[in-house]
N, C-alpha and C positions, 0 to 999 in steps of 0.2 A: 849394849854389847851382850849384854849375860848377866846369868848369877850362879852364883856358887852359897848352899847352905847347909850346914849342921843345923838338928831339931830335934826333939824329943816328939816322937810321931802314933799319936794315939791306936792308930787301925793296927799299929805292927807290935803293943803291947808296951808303948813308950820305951822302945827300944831308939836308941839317936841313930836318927838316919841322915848320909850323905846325900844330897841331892845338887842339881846344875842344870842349868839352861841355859842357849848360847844360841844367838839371835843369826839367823840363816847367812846371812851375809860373813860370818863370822868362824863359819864351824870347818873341819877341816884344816886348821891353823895350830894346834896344840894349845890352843889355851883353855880349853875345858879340864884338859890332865893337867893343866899345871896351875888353875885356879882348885879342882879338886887335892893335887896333891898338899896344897896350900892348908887345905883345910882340915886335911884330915893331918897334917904335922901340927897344928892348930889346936888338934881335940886332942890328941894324944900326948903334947908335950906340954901342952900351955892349960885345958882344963882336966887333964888328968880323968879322960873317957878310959875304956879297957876296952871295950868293944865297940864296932863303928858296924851300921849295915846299910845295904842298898836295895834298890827294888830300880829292874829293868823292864819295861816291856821285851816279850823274848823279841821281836822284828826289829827292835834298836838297836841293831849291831855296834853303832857306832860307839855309843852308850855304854853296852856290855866293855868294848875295848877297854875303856878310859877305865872302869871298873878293875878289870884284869890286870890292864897295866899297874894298877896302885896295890894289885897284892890280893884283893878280896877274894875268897873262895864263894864260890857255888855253894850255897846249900837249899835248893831244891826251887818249891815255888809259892809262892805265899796270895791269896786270892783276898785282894783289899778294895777300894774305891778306886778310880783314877780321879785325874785333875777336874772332871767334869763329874763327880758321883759317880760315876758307870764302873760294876761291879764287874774288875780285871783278875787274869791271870798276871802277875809277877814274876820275873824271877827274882830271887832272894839269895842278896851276899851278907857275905860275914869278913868282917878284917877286925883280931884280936890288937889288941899291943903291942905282946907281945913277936907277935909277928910281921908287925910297924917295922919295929924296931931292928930286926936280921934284916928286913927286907928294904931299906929303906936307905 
């Protein structure tokens, strides 16, 4: 069906990053937000993260959504590997704790 992960992710300066993938057949259905909200209640209550971030390609809207909807701001664009090595444009979220926490 999918996956949903938290990681300490070396390109982005072992900042822990949210990540999800959700198998074609599959998407479209809310369970990407609600396996990511899963996760990130997860980092922030259970292993005591302060800050969570993301990296979207900008053409995944779908992506970007699920991101927005949980809260994470924009801040800007971060230029890393992608899944296959290939040297991408990102965009780059940020969702504090503390803002888990009001928003949540």
């Amino acid at each position: 069906m999918g996956r949903v992960y938290i990681h300490s992710k070396p390109e982005l300066n072992l900042e822990v990053e949210i990540g999800y993938g959700i198998a074609e057949e599959y998407r479209n259905n809310g369970y990407a937000a609600e396996a990511a909200k899963a996760a990130v209640r997860y980092a922030f209550e259970e292993t005591g993260q302060n800050i969570l971030v993301a990296i979207v390609k900008p053409e995944n809207t779908a992506s970007r959504r699920v991101i927005e909807k949980l809260g994470f701001a924009n801040n800007g664009v971060r230029t890393v590997p992608d899944e296959n090595g290939k040297i991408c444009e990102f965009d780059y979220f940020q969702l504090h704790r503390e803002d888990w926490l009001t928003f949540a």
